[in-house]
TIMI-2910 file (N, C-alpha, C, CB; in pm, 1 decimal, decimal comma, always signed):
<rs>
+----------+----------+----------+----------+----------+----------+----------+----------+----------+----------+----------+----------+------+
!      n_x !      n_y !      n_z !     ca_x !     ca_y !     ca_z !      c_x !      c_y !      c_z !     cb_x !     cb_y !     cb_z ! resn !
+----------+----------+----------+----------+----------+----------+----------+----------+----------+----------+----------+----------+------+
!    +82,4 !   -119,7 !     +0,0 !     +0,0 !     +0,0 !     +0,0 !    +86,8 !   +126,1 !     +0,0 !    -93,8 !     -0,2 !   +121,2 !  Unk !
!   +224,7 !    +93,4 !    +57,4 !   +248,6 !   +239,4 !    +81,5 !   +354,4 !   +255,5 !    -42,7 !   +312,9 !   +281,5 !   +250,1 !  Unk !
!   +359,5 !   +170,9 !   -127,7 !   +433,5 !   +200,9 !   -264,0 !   +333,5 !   +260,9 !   -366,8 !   +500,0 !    +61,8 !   -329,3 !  Unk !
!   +201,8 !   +227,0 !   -345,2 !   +120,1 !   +272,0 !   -417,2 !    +82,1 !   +417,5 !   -326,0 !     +9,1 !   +159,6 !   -448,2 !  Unk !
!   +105,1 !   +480,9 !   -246,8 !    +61,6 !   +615,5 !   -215,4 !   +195,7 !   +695,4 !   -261,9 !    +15,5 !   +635,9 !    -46,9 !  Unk !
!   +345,1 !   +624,7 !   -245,2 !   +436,7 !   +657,5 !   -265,6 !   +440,0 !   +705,6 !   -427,4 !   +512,1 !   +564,3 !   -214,8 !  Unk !
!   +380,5 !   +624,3 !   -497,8 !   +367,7 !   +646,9 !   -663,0 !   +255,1 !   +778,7 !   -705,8 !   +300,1 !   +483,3 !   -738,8 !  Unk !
!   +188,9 !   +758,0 !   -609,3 !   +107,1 !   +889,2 !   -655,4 !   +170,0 !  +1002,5 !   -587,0 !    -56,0 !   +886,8 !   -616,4 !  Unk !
!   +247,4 !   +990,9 !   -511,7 !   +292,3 !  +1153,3 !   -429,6 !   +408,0 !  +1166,5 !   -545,2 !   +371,0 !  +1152,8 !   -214,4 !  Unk !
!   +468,0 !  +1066,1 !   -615,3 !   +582,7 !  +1119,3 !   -750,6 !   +508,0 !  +1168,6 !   -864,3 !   +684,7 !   +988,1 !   -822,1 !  Unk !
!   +361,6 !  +1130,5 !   -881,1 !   +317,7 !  +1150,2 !  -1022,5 !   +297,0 !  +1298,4 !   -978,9 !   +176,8 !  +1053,2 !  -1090,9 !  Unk !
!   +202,4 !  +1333,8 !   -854,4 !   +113,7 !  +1489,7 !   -813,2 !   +209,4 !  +1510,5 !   -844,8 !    +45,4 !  +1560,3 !   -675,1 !  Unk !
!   +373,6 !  +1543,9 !   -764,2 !   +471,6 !  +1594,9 !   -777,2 !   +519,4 !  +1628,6 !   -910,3 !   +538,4 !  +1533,2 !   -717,7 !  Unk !
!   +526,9 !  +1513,7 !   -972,8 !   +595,2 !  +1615,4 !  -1150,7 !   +447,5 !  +1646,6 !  -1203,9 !   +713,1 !  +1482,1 !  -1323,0 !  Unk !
!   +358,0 !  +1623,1 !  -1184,8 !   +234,2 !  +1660,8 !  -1243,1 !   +286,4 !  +1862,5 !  -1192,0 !    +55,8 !  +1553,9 !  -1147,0 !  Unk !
!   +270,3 !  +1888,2 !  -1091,6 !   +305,9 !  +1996,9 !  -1021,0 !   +431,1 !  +2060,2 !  -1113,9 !   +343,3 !  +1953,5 !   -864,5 !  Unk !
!   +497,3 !  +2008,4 !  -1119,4 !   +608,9 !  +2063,1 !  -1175,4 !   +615,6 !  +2128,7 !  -1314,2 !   +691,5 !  +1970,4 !  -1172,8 !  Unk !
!   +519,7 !  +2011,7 !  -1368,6 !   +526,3 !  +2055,0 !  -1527,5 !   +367,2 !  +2103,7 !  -1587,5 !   +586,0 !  +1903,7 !  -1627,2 !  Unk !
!   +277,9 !  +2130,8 !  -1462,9 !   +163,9 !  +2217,9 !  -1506,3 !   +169,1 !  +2333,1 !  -1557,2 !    +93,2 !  +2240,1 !  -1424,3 !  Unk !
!   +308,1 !  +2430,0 !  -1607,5 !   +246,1 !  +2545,8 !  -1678,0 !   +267,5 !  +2466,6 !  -1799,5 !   +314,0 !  +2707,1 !  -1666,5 !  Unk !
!   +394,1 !  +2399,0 !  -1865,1 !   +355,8 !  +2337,8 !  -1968,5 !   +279,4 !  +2304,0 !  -1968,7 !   +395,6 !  +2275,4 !  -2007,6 !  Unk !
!   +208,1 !  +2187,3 !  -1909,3 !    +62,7 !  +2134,8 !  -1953,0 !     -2,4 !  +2228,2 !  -1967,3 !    -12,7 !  +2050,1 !  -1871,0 !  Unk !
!    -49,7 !  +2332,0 !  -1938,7 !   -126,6 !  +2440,7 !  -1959,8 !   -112,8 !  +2473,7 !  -2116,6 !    -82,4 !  +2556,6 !  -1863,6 !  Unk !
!     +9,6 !  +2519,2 !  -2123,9 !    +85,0 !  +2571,8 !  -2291,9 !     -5,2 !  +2439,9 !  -2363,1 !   +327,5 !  +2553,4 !  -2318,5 !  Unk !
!    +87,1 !  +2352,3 !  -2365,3 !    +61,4 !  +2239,2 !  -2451,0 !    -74,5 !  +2189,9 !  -2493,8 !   +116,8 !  +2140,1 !  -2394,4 !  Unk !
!   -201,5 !  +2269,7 !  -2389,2 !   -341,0 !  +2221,1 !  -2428,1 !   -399,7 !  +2333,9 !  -2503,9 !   -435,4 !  +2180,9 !  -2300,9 !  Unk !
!   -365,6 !  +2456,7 !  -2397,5 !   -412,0 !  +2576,3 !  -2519,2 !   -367,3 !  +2593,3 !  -2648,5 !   -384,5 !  +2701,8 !  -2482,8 !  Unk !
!   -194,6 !  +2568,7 !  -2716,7 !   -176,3 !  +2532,1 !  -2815,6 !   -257,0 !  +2425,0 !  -2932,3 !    -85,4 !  +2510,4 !  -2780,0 !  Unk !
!   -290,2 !  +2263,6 !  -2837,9 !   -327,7 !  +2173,0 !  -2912,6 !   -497,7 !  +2234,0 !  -2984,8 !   -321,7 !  +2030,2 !  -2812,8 !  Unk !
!   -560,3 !  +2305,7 !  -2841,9 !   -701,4 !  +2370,6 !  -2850,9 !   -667,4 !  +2431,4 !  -2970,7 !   -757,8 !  +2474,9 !  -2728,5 !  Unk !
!   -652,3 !  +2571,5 !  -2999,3 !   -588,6 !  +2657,8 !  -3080,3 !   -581,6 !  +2551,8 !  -3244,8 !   -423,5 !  +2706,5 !  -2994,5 !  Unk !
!   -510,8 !  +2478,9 !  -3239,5 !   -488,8 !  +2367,9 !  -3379,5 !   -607,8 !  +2307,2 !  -3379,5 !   -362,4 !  +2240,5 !  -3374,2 !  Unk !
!   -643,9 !  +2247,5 !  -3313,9 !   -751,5 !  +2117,4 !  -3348,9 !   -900,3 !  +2245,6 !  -3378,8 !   -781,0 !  +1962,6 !  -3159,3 !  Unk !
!   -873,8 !  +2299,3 !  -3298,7 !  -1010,8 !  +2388,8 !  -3375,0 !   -970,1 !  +2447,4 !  -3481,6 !  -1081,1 !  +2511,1 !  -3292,6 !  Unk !
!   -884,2 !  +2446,6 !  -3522,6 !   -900,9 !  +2486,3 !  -3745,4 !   -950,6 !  +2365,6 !  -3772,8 !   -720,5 !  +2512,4 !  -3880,4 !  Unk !
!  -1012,7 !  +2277,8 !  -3741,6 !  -1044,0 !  +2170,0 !  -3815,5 !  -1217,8 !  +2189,5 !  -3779,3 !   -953,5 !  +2016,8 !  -3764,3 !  Unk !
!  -1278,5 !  +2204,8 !  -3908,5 !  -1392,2 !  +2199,6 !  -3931,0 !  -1494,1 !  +2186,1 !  -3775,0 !  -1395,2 !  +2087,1 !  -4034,0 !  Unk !
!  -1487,8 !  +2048,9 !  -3810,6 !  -1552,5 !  +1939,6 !  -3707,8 !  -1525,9 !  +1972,9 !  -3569,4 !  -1495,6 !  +1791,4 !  -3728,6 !  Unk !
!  -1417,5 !  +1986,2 !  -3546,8 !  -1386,6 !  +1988,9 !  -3383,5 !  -1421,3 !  +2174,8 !  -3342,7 !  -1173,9 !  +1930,3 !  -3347,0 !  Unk !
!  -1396,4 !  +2244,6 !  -3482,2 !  -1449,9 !  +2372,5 !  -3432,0 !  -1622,6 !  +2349,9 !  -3411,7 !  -1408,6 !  +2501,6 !  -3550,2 !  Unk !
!  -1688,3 !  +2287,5 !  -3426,8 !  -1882,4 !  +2289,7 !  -3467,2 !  -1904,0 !  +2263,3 !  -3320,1 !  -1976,7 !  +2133,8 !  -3599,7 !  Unk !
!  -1790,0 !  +2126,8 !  -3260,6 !  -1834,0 !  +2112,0 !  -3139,3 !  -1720,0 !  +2109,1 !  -3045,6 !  -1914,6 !  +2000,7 !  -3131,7 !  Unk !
!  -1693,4 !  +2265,7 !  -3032,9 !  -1587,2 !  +2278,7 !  -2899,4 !  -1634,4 !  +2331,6 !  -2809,8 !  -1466,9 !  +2349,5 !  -2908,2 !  Unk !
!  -1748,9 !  +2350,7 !  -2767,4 !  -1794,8 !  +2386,1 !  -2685,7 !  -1865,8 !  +2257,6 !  -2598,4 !  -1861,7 !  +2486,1 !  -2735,6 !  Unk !
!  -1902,3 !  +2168,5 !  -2652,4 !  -1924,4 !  +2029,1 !  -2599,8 !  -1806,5 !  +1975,7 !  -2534,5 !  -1964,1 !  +1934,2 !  -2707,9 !  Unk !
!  -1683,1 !  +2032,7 !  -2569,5 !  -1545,3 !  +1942,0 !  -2535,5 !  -1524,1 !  +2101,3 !  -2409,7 !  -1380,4 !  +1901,3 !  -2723,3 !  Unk !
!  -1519,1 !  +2149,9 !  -2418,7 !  -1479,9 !  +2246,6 !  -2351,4 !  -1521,0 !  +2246,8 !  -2192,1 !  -1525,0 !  +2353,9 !  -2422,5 !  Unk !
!  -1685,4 !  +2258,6 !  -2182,3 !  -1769,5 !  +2253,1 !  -2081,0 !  -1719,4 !  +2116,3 !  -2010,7 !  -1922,7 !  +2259,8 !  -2130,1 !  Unk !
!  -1722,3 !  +2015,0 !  -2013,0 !  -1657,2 !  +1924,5 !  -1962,1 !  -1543,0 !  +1905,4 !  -1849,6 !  -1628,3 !  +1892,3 !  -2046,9 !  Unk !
!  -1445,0 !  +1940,7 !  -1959,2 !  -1309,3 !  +1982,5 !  -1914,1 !  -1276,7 !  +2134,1 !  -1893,8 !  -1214,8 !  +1931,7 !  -2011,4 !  Unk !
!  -1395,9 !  +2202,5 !  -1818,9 !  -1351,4 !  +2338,3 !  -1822,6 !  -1212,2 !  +2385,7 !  -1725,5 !  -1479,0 !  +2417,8 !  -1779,3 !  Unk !
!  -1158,5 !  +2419,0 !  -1834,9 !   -981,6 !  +2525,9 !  -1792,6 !   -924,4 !  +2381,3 !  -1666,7 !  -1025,9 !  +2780,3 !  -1651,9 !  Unk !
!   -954,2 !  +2283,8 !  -1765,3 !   -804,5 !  +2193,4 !  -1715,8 !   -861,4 !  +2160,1 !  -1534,5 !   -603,0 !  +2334,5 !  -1726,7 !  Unk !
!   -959,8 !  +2076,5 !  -1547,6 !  -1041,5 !  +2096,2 !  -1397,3 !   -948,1 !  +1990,5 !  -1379,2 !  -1233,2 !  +2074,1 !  -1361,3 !  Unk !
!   -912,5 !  +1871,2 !  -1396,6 !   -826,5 !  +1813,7 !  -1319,3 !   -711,6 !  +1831,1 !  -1302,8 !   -826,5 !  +1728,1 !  -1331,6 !  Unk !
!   -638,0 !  +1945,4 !  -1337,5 !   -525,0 !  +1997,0 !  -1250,2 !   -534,3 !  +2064,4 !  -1148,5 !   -452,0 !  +2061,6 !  -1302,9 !  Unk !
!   -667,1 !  +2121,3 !  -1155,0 !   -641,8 !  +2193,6 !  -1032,1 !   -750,8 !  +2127,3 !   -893,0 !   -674,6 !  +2369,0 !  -1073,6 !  Unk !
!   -779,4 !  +1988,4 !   -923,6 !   -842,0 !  +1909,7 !   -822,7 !   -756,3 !  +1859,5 !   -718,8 !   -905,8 !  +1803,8 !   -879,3 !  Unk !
!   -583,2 !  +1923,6 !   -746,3 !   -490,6 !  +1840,5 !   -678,4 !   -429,5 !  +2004,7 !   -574,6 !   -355,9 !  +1736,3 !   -814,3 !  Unk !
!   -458,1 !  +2102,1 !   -612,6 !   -471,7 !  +2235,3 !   -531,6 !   -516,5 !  +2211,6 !   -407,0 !   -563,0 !  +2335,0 !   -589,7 !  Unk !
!   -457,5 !  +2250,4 !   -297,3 !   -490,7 !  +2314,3 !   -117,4 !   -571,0 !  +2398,5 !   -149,8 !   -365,7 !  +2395,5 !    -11,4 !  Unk !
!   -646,7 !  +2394,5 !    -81,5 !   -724,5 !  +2540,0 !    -67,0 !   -739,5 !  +2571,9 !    +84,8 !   -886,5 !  +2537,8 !   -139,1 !  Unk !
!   -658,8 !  +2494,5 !   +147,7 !   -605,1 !  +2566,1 !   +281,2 !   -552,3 !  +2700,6 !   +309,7 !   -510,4 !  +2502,0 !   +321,4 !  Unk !
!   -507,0 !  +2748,4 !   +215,5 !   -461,8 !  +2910,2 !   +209,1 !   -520,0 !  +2996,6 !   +123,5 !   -327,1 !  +2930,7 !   +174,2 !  Unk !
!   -632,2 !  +2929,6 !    +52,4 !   -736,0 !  +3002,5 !    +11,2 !   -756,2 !  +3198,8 !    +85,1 !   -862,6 !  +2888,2 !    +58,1 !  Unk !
!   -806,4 !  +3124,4 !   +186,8 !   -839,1 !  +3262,8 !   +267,5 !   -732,5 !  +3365,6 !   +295,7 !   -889,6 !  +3230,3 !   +403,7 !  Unk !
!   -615,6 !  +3293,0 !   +299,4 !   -539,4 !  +3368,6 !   +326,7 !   -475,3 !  +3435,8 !   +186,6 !   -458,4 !  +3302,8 !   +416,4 !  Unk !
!   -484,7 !  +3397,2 !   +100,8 !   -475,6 !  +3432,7 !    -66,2 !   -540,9 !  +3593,0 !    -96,3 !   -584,9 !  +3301,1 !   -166,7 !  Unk !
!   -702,0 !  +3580,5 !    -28,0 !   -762,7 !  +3679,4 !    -74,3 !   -761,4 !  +3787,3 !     -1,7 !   -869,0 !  +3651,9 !   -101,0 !  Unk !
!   -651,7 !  +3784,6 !   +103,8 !   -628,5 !  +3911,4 !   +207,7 !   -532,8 !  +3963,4 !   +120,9 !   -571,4 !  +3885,6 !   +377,4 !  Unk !
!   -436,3 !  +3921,6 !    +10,2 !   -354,3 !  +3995,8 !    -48,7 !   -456,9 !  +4083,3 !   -145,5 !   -240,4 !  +3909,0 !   -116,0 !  Unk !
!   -505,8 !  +4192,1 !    -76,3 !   -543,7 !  +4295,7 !   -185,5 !   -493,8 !  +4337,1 !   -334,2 !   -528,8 !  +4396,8 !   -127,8 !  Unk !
!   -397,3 !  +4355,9 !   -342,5 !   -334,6 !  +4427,9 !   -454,4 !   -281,7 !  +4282,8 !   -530,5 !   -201,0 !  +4554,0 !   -401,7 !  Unk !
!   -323,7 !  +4187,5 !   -531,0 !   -287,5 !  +4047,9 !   -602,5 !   -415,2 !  +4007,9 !   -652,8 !   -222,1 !  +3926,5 !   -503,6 !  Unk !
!   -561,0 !  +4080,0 !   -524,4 !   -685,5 !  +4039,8 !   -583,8 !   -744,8 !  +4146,3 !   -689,0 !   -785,7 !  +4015,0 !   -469,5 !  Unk !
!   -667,2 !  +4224,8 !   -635,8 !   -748,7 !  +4354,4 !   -723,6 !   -667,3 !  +4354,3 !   -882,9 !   -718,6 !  +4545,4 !   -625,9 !  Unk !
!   -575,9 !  +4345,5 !   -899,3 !   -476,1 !  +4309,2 !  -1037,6 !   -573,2 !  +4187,3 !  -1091,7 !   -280,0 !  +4244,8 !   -995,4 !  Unk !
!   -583,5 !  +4066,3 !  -1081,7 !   -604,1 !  +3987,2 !  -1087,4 !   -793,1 !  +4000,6 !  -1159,6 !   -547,4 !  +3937,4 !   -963,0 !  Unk !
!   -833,1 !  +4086,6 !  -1087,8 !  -1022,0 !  +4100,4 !  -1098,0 !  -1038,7 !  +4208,5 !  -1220,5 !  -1116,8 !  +4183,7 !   -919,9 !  Unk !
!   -904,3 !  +4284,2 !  -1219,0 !   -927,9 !  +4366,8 !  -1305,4 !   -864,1 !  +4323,8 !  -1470,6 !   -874,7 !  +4491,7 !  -1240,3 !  Unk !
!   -790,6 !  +4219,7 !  -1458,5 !   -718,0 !  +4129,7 !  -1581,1 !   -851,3 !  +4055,9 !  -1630,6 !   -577,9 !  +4002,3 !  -1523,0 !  Unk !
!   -874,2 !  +4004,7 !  -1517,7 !  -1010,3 !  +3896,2 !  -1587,5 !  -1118,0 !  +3949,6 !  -1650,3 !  -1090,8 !  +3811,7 !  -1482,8 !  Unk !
!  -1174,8 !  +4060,1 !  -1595,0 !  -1306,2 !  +4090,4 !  -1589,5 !  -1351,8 !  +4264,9 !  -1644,1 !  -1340,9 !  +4056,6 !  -1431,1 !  Unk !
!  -1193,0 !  +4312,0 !  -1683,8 !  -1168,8 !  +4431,3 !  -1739,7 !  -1097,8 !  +4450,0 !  -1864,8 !  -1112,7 !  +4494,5 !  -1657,2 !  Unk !
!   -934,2 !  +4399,6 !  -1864,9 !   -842,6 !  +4417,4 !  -1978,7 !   -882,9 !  +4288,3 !  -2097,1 !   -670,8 !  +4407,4 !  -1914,6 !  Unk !
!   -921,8 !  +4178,7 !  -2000,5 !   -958,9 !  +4034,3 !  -2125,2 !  -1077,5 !  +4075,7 !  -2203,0 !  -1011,3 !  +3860,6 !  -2045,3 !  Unk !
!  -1218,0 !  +4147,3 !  -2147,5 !  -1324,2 !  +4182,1 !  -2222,2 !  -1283,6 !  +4270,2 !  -2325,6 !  -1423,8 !  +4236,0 !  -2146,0 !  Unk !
!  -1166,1 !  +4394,5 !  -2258,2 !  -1164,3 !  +4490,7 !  -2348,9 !  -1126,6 !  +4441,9 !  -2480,6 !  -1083,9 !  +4590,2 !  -2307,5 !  Unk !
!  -1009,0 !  +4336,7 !  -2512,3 !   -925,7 !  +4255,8 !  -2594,1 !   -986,1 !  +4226,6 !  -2667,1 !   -866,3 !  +4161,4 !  -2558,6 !  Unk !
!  -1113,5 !  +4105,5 !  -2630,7 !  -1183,6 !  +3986,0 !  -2680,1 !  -1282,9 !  +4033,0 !  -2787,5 !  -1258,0 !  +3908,0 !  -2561,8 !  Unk !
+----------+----------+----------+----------+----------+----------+----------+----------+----------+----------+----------+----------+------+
</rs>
């Protein structure tokens, strides 16, 4: 048993490590596979699903959650990227 908890604390671990690539590497693949006809008609079926990579971040603490959102000037940058400069862009 404890080789098998041992194997998953190495996978989280490089999983952890190499999540901004994984990040790159899906928005890239997204980006390609939707020039293709078909997968553009239904990416929104594939999308909703897997919205923004939900199983990477099922492996996130949210033990410091609270303490995250006392950094003002990290929340306020952050609210105003999402929900201000991305609309203006889009």
């Amino acid at each position: 048993m404890n080789r098998i908890f041992s194997n998953s604390e190495h996978f989280m671990s490089l999983l952890n490590k190499l999540h901004t690539l994984i990040i790159l590497v899906a928005v890239l693949l997204g980006l390609l596979l939707t020039q293709i006809p078909l997968v553009e008609a239904h990416a929104a079926s594939f999308i909703i699903p897997f919205l923004m990579l939900y199983g990477l971040f099922l492996a996130m603490s949210l033990r410091g959650l609270k303490q995250g959102f006392l950094h003002k000037r990290f929340v306020t940058i952050s609210l105003l990227i999402n929900f201000v400069w991305t609309p203006l862009l889009a």
